[in-house]
N, CA, C and O atoms as a printed pandas DataFrame, in Angstrom:
     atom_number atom_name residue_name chain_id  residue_number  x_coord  y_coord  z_coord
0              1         N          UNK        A               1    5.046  -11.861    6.267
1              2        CA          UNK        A               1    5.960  -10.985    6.980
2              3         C          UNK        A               1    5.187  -10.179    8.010
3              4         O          UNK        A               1    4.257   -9.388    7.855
4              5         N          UNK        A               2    5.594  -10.445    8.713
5              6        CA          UNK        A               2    5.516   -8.958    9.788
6              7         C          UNK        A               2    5.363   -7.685    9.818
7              8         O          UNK        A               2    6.423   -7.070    9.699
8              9         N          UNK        A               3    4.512   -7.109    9.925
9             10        CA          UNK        A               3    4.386   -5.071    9.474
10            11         C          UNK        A               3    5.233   -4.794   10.212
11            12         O          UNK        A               3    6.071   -4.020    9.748
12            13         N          UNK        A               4    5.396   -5.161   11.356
13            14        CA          UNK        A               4    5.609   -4.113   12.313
14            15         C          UNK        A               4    7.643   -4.217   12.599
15            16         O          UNK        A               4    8.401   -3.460   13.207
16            17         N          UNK        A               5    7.957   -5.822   11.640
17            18        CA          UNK        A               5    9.558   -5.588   11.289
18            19         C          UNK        A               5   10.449   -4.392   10.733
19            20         O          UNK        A               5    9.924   -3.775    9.806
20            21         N          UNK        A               6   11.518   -4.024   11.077
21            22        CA          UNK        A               6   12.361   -2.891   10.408
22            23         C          UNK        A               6   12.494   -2.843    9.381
23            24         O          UNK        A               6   12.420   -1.751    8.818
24            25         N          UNK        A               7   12.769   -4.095    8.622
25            26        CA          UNK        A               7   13.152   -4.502    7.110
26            27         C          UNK        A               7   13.055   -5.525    6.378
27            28         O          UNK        A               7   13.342   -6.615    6.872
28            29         N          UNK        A               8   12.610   -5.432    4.963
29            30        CA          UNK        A               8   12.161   -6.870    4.520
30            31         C          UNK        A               8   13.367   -7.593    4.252
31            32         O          UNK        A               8   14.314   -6.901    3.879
32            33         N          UNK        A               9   13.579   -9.034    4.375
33            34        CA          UNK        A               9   14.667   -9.961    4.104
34            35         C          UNK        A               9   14.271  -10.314    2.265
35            36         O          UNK        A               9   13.346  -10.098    1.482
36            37         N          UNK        A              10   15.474  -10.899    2.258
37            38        CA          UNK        A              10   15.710  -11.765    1.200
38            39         C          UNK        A              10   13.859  -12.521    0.454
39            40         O          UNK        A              10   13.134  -11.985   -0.384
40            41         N          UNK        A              11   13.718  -13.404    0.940
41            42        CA          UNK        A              11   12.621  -13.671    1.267
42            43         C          UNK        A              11   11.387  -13.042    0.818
43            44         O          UNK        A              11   10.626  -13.304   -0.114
44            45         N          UNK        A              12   11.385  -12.035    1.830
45            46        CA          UNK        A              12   10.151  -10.872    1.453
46            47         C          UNK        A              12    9.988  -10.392    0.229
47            48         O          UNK        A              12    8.910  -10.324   -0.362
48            49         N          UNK        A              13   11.435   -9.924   -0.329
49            50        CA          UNK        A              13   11.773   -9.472   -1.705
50            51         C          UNK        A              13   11.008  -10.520   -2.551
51            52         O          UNK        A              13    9.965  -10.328   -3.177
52            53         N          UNK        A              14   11.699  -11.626   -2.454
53            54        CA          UNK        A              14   11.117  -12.476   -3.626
54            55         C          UNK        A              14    9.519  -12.601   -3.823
55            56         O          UNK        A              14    8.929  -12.457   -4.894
56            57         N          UNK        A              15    9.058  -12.840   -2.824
57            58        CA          UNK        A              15    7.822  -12.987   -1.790
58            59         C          UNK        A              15    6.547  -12.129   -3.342
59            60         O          UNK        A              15    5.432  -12.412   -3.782
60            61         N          UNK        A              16    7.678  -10.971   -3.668
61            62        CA          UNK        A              16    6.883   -9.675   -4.077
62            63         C          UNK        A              16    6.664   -9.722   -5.376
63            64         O          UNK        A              16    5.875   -8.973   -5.952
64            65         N          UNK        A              17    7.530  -10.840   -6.072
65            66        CA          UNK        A              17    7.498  -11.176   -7.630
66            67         C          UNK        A              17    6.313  -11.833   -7.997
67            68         O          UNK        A              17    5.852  -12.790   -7.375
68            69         N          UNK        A              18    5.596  -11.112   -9.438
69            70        CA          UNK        A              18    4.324  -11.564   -9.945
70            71         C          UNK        A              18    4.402  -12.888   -9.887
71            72         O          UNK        A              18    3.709  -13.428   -9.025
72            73         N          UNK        A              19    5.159  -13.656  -10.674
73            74        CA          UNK        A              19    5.491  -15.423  -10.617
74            75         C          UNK        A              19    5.010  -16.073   -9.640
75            76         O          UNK        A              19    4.528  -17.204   -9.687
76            77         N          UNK        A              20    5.133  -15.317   -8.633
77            78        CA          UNK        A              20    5.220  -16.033   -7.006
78            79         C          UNK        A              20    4.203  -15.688   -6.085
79            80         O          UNK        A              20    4.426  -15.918   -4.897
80            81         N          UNK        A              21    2.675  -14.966   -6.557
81            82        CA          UNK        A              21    1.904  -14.645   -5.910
82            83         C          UNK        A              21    1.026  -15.594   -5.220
83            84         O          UNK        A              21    0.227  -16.298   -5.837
84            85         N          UNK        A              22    1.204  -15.628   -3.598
85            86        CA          UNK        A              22    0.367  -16.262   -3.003
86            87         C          UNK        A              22   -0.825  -15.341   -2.087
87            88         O          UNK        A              22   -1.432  -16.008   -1.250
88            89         N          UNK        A              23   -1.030  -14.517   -2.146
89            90        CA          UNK        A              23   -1.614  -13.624   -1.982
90            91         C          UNK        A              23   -3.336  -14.390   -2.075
91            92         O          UNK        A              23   -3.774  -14.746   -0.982
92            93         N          UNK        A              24   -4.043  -14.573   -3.020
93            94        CA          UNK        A              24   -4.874  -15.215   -2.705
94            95         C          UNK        A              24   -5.410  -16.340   -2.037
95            96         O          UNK        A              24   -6.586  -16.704   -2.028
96            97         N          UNK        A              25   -4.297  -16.930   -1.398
97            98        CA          UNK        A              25   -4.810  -18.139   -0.448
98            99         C          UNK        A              25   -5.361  -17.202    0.890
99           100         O          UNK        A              25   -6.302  -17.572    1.592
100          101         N          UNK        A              26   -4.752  -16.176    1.069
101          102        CA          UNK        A              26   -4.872  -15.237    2.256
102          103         C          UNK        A              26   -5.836  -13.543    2.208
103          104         O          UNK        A              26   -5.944  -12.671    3.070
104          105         N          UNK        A              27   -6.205  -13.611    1.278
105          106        CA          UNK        A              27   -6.721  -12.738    0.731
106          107         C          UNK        A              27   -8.325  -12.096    1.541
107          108         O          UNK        A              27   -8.928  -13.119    1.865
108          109         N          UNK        A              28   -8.873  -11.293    1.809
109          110        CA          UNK        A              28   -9.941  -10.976    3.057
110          111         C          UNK        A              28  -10.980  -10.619    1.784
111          112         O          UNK        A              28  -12.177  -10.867    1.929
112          113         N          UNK        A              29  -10.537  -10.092    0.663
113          114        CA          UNK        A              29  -11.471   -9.476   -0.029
114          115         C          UNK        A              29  -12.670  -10.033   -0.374
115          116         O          UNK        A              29  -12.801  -11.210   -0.038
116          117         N          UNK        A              30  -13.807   -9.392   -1.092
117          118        CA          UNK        A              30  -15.383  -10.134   -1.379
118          119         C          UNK        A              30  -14.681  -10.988   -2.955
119          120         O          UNK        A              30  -14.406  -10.058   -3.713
120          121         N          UNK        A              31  -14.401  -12.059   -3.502
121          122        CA          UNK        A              31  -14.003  -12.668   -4.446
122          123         C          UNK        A              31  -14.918  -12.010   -5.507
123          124         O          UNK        A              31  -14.566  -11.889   -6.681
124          125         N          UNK        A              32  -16.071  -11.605   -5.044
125          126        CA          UNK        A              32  -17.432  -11.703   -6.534
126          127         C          UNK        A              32  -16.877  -10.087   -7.212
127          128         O          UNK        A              32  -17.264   -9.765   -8.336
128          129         N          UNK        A              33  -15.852   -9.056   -6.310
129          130        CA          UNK        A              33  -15.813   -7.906   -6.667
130          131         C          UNK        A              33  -14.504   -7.983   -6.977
131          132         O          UNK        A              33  -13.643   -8.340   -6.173
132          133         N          UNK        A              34  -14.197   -7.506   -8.679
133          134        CA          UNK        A              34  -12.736   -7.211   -9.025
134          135         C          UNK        A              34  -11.841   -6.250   -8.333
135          136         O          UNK        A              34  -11.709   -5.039   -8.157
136          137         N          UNK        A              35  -11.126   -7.721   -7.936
137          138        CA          UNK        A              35   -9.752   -6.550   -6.839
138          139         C          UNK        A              35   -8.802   -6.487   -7.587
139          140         O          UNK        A              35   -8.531   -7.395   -8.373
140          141         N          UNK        A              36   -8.092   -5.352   -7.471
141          142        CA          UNK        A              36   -6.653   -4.527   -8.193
142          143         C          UNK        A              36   -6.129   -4.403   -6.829
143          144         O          UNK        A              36   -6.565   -4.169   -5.702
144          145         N          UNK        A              37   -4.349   -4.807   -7.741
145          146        CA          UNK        A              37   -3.223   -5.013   -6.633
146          147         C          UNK        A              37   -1.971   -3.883   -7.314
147          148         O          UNK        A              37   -1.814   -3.622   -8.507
148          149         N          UNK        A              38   -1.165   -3.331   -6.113
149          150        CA          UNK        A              38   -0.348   -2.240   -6.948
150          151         C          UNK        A              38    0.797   -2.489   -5.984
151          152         O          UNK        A              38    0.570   -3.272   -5.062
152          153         N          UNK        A              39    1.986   -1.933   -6.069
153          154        CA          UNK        A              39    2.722   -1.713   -5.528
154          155         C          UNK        A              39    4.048   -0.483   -5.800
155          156         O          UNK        A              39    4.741   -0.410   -6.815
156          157         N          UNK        A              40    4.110    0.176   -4.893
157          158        CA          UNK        A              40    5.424    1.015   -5.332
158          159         C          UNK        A              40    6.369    0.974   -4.369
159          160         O          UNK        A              40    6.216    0.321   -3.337
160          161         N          UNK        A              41    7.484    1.715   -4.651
161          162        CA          UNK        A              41    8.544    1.871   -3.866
162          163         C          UNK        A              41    8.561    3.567   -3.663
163          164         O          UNK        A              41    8.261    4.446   -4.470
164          165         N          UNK        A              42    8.962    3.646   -2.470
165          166        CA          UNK        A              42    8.849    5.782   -1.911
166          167         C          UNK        A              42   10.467    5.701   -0.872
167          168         O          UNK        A              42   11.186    4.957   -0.206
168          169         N          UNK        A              43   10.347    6.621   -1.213
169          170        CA          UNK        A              43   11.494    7.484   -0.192
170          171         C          UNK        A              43   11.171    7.964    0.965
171          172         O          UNK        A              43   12.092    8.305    1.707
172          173         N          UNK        A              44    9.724    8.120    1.434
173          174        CA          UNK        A              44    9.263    8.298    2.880
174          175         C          UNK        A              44    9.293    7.548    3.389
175          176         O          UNK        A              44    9.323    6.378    3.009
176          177         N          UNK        A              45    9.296    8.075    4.710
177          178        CA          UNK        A              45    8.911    7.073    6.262
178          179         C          UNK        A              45    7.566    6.021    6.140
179          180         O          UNK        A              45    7.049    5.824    5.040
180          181         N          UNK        A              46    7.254    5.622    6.899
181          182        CA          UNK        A              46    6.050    4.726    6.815
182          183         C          UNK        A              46    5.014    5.600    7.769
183          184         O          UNK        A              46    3.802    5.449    7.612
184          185         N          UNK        A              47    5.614    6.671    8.927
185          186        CA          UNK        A              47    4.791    7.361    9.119
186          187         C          UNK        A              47    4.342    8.504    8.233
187          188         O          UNK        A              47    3.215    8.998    8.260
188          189         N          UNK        A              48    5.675    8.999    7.179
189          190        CA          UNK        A              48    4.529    9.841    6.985
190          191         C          UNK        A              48    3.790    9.493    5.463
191          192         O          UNK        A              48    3.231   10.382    4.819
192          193         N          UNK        A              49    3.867    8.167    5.023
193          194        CA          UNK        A              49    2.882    7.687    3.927
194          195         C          UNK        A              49    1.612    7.669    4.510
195          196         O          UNK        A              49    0.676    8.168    3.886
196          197         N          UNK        A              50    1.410    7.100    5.768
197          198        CA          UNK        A              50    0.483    6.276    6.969
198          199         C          UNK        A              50   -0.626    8.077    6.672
199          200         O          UNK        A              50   -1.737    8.191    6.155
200          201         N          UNK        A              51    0.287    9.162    7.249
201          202        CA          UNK        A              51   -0.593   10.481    7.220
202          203         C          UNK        A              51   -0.531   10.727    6.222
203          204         O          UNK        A              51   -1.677   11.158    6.087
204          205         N          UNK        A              52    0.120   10.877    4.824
205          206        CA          UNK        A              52   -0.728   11.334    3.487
206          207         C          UNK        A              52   -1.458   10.938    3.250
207          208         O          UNK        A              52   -2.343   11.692    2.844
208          209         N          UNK        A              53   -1.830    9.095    3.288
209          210        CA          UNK        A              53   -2.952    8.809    2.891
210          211         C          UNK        A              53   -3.989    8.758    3.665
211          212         O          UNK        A              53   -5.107    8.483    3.228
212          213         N          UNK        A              54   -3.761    8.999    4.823
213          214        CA          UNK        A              54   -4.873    9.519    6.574
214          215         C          UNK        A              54   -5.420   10.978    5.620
215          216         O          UNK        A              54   -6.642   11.027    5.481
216          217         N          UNK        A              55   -4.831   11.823    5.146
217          218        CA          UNK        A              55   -5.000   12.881    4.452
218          219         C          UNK        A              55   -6.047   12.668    3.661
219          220         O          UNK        A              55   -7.213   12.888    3.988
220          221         N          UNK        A              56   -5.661   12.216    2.552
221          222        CA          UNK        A              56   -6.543   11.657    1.400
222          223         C          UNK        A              56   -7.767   11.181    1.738
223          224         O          UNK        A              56   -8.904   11.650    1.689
224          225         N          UNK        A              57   -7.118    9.762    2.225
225          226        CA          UNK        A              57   -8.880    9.485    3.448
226          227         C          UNK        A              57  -10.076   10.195    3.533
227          228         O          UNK        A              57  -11.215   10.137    3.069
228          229         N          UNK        A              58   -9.265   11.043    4.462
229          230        CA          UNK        A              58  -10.623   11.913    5.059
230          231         C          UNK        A              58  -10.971   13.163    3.960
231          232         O          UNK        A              58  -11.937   13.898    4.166
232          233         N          UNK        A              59  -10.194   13.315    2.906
233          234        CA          UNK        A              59  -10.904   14.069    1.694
234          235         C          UNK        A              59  -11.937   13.051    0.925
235          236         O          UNK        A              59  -13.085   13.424    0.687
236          237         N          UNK        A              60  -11.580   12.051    0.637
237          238        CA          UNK        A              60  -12.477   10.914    0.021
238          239         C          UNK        A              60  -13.694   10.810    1.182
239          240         O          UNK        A              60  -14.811   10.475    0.789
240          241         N          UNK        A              61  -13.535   11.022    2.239
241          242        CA          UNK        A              61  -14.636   10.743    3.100
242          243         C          UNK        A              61  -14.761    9.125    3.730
243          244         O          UNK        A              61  -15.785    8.665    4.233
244          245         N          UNK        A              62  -13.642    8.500    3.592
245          246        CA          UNK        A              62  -13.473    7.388    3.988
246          247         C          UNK        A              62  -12.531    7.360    5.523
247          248         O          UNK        A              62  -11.718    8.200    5.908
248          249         N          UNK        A              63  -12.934    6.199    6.146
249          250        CA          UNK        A              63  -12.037    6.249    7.661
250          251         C          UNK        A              63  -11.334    5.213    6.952
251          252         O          UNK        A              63  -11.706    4.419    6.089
252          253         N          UNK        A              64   -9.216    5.587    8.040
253          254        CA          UNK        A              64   -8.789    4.773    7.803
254          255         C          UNK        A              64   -8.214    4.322    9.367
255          256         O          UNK        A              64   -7.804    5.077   10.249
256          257         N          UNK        A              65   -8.336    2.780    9.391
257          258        CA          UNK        A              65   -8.321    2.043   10.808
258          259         C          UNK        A              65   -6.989    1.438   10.244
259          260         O          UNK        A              65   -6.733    1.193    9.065
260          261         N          UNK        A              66   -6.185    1.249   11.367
261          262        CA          UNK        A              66   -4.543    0.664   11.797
262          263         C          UNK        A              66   -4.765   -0.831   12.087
263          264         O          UNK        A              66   -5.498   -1.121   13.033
264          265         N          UNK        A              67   -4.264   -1.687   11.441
265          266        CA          UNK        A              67   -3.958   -3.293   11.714
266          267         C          UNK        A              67   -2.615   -3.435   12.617
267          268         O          UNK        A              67   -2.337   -2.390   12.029
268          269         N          UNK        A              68   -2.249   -3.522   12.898
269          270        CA          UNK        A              68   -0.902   -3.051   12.958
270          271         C          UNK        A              68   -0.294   -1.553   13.032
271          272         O          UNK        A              68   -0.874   -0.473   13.150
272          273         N          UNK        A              69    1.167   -1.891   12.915
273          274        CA          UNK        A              69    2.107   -0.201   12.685
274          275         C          UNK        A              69    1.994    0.009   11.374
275          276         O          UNK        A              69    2.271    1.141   10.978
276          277         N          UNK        A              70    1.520   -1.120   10.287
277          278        CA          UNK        A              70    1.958   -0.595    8.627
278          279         C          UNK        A              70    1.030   -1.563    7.975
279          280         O          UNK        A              70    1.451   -2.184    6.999
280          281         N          UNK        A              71   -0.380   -1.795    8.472
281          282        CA          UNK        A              71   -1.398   -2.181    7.809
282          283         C          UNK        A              71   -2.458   -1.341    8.002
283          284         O          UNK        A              71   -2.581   -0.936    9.158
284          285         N          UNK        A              72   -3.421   -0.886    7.036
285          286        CA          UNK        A              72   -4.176    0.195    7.041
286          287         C          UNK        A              72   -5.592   -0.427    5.950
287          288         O          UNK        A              72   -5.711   -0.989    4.861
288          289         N          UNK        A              73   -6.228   -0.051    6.740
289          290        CA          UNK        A              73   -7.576   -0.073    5.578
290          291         C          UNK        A              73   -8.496    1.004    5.754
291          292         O          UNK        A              73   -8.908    1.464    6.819
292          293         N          UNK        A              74   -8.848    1.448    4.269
293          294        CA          UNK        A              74  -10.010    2.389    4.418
294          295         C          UNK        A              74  -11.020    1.800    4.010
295          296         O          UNK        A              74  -11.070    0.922    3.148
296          297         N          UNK        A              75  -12.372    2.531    4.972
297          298        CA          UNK        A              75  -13.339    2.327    4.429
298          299         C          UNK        A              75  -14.413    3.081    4.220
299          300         O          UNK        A              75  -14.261    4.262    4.532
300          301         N          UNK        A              76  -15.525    2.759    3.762
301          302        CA          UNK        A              76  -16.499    4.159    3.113
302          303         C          UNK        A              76  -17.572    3.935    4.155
303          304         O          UNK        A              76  -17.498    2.976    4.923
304          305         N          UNK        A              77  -18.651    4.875    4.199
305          306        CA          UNK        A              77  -19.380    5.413    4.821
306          307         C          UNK        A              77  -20.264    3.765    5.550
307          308         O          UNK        A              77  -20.727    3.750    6.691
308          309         N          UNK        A              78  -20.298    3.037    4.982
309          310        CA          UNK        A              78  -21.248    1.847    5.588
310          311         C          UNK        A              78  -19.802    0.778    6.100
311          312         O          UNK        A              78  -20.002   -0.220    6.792
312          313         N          UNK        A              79  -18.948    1.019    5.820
313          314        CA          UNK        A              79  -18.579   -0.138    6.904
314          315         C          UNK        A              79  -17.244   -0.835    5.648
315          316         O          UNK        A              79  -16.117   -1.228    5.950
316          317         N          UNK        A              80  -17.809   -0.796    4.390
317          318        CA          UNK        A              80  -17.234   -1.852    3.430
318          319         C          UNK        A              80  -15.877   -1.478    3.215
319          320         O          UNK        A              80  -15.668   -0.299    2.926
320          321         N          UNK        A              81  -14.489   -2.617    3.342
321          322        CA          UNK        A              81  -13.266   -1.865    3.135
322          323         C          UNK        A              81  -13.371   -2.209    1.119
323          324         O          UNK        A              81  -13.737   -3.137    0.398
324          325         N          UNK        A              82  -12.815   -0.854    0.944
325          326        CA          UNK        A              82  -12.519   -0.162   -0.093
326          327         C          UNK        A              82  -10.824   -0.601   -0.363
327          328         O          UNK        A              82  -10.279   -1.199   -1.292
328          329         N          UNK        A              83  -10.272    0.033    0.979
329          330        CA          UNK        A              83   -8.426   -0.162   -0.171
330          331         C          UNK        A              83   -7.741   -0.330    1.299
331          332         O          UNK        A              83   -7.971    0.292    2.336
332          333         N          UNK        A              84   -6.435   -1.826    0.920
333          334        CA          UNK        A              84   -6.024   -1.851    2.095
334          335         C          UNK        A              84   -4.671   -1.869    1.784
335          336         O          UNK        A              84   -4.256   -2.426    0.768
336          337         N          UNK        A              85   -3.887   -1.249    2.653
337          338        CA          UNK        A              85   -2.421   -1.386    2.700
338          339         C          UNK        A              85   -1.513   -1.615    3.441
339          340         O          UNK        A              85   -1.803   -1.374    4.613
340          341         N          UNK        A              86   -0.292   -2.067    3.245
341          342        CA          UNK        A              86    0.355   -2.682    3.768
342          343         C          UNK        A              86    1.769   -1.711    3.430
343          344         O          UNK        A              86    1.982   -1.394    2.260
344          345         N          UNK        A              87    2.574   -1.332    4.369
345          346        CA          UNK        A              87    3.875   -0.641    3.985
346          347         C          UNK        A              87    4.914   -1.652    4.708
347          348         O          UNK        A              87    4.775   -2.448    5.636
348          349         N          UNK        A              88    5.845   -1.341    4.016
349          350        CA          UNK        A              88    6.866   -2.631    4.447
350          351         C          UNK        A              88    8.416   -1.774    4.306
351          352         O          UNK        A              88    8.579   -1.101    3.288
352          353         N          UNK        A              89    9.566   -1.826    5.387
353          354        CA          UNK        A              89   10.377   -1.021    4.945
354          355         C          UNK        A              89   11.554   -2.073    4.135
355          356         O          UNK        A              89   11.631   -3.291    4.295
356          357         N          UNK        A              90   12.102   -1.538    3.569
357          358        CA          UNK        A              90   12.830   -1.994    2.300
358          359         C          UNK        A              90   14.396   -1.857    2.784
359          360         O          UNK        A              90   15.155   -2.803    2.995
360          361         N          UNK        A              91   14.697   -0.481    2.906
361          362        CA          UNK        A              91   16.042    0.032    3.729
362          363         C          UNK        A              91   15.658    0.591    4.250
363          364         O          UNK        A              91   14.435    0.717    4.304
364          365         N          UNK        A              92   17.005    1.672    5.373
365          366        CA          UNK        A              92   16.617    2.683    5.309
366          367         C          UNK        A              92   15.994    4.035    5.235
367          368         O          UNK        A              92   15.455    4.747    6.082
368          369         N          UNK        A              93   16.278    4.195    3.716
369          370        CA          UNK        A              93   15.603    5.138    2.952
370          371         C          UNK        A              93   14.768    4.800    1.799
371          372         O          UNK        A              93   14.841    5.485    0.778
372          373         N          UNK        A              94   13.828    3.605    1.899
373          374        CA          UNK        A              94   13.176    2.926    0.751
374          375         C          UNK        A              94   11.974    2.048    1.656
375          376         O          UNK        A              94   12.121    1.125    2.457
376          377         N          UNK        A              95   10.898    2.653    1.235
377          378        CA          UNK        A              95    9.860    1.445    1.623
378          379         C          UNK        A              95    8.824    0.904    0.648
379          380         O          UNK        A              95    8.329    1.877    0.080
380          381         N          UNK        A              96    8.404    0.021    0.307
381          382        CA          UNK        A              96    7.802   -0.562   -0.811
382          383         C          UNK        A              96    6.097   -0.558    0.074
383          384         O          UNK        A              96    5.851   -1.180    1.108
384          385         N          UNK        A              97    5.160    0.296   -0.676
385          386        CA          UNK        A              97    3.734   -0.157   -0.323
386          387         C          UNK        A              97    2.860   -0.577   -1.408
387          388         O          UNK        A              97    2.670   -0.046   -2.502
388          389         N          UNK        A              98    2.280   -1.808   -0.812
389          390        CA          UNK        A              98    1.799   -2.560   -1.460
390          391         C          UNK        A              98   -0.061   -2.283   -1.450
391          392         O          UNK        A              98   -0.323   -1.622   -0.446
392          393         N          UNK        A              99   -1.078   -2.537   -2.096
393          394        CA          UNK        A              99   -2.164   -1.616   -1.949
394          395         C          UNK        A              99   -3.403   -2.607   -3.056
395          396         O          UNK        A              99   -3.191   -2.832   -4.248
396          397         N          UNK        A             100   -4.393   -2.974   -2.447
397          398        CA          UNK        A             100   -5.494   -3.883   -3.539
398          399         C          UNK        A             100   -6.556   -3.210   -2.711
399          400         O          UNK        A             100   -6.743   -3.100   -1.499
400          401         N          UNK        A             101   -7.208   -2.785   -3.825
401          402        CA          UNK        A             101   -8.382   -2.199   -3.856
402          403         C          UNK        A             101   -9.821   -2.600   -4.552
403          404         O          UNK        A             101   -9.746   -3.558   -5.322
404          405         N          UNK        A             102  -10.865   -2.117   -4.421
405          406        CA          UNK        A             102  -11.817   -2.493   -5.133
406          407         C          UNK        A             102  -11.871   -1.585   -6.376
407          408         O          UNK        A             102  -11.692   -0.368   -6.326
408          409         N          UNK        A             103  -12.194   -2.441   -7.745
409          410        CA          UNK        A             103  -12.820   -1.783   -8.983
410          411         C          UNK        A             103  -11.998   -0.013   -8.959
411          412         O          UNK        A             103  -12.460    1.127   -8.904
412          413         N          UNK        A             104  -10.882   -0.474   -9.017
413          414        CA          UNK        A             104  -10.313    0.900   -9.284
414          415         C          UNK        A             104  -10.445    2.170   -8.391
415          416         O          UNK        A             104  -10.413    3.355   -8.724
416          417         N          UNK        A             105  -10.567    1.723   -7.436
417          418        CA          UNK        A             105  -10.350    2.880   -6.203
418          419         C          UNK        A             105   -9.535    3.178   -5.926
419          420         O          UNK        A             105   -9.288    4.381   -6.010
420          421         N          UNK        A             106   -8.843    2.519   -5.553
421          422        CA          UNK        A             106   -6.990    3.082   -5.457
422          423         C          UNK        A             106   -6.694    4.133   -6.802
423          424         O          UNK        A             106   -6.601    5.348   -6.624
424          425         N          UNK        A             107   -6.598    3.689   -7.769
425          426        CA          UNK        A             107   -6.248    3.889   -9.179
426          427         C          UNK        A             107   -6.847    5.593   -9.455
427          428         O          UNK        A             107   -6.043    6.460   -9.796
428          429         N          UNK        A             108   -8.117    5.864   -9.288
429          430        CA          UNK        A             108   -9.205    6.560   -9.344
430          431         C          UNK        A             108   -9.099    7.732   -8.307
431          432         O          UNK        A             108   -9.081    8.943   -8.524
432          433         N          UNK        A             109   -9.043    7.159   -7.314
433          434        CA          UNK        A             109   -9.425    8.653   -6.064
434          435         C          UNK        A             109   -8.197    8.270   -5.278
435          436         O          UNK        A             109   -8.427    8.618   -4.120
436          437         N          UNK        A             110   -7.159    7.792   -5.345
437          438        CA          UNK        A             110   -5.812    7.854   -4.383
438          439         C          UNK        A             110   -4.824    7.919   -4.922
439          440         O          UNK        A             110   -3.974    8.531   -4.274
440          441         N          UNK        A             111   -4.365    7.388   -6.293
441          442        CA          UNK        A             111   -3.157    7.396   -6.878
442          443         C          UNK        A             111   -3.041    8.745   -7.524
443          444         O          UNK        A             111   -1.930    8.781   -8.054
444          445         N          UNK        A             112   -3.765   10.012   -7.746
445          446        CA          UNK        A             112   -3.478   11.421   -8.530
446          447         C          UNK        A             112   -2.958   11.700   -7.297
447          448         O          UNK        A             112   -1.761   11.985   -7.314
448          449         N          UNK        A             113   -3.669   11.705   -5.898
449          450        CA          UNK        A             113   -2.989   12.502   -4.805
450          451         C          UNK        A             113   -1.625   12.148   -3.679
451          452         O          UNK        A             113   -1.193   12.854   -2.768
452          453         N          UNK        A             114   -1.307   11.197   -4.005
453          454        CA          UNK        A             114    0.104   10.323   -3.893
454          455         C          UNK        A             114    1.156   10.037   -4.929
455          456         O          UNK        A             114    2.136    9.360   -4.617
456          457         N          UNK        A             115    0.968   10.647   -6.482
457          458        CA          UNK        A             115    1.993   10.106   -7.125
458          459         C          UNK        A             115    3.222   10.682   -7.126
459          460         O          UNK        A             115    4.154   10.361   -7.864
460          461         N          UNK        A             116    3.226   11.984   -5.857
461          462        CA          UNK        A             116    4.652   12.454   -5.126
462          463         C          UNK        A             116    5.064   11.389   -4.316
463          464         O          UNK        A             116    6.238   11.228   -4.648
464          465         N          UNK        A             117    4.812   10.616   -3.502
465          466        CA          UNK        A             117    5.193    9.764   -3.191
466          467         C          UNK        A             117    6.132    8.784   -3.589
467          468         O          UNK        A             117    6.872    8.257   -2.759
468          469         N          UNK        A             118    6.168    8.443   -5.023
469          470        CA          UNK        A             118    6.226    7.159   -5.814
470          471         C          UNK        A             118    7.821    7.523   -5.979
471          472         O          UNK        A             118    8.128    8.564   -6.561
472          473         N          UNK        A             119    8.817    6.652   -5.460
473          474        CA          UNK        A             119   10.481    7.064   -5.647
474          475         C          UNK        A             119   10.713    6.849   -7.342
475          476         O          UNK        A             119   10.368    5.855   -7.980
476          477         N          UNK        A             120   11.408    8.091   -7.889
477          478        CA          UNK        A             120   11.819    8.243   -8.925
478          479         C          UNK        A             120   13.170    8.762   -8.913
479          480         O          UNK        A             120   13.614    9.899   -8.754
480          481         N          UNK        A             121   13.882    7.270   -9.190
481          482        CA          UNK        A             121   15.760    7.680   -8.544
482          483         C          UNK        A             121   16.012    9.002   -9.879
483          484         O          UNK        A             121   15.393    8.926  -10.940
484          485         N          UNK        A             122   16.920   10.055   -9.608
485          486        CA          UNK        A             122   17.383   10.302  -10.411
486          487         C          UNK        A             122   18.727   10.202  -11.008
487          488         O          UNK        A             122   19.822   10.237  -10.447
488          489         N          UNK        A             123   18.361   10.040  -12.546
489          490        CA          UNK        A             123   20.068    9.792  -12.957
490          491         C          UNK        A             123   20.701   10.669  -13.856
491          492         O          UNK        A             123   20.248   11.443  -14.699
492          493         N          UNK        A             124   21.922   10.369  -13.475
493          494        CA          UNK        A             124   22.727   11.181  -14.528
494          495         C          UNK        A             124   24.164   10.806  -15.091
495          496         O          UNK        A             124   25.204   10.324  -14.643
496          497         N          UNK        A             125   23.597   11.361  -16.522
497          498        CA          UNK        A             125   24.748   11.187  -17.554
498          499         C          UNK        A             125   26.240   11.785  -17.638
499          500         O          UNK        A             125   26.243   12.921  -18.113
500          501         N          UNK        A             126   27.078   11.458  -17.408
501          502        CA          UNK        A             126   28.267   11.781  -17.039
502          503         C          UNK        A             126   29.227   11.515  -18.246
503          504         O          UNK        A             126   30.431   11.749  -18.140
């Protein structure tokens, strides 16, 4: 898919199911280093996920460089990418970002300071 499309199709959706991962035929990462893959769904824009985690970034001390409008990678002080992402809009008001990192970096130093991010519909009992 396309980053820089309005919305994911039919397609894309499925695209996203564990069953169906093709992700490693295309994959940039070093193979010899365990990569972790995540994904959530948020209620923000794609710009302003793009600057929370521009935020984070530069607290971790890592730069993050633009592929695109909604591909992002950070990386650490020598050059090596660390965690790359991809935001994709869903609707609307729903965008799903998707995120593989090295050996628990994401997990470790990005997911405590984003888990406002993470859409948690609320419901109620009637």
């Amino acid at each position: 898919m396309n980053p820089t499309t309005d919305s994911l199709n039919a397609f894309d959706i499925i695209s996203f199911s564990r069953g169906i991962d093709l992700s490693d035929l295309f994959e940039s990462f070093d193979k010899s280093v365990a990569v972790e893959s995540d994904r959530f769904i948020t209620g923000e824009t794609p710009e302003n996920i793009a600057t929370k985690i521009g935020e984070v970034a530069e607290e971790e001390k890592l730069t993050m460089t633009k592929q695109g409008d909604w591909k992002l990678n950070l990386e650490g002080p020598s050059g090596k990418l660390f965690v790359g992402i991809e935001i994709y809009r869903l609707t609307e008001s729903l965008a799903v970002v998707e995120v593989r990192s090295y050996e628990g970096v994401w997990e470790k130093r990005f997911q405590p300071h984003l888990n406002t991010l993470i859409y948690n519909p609320e419901t109620s009992i009637d």
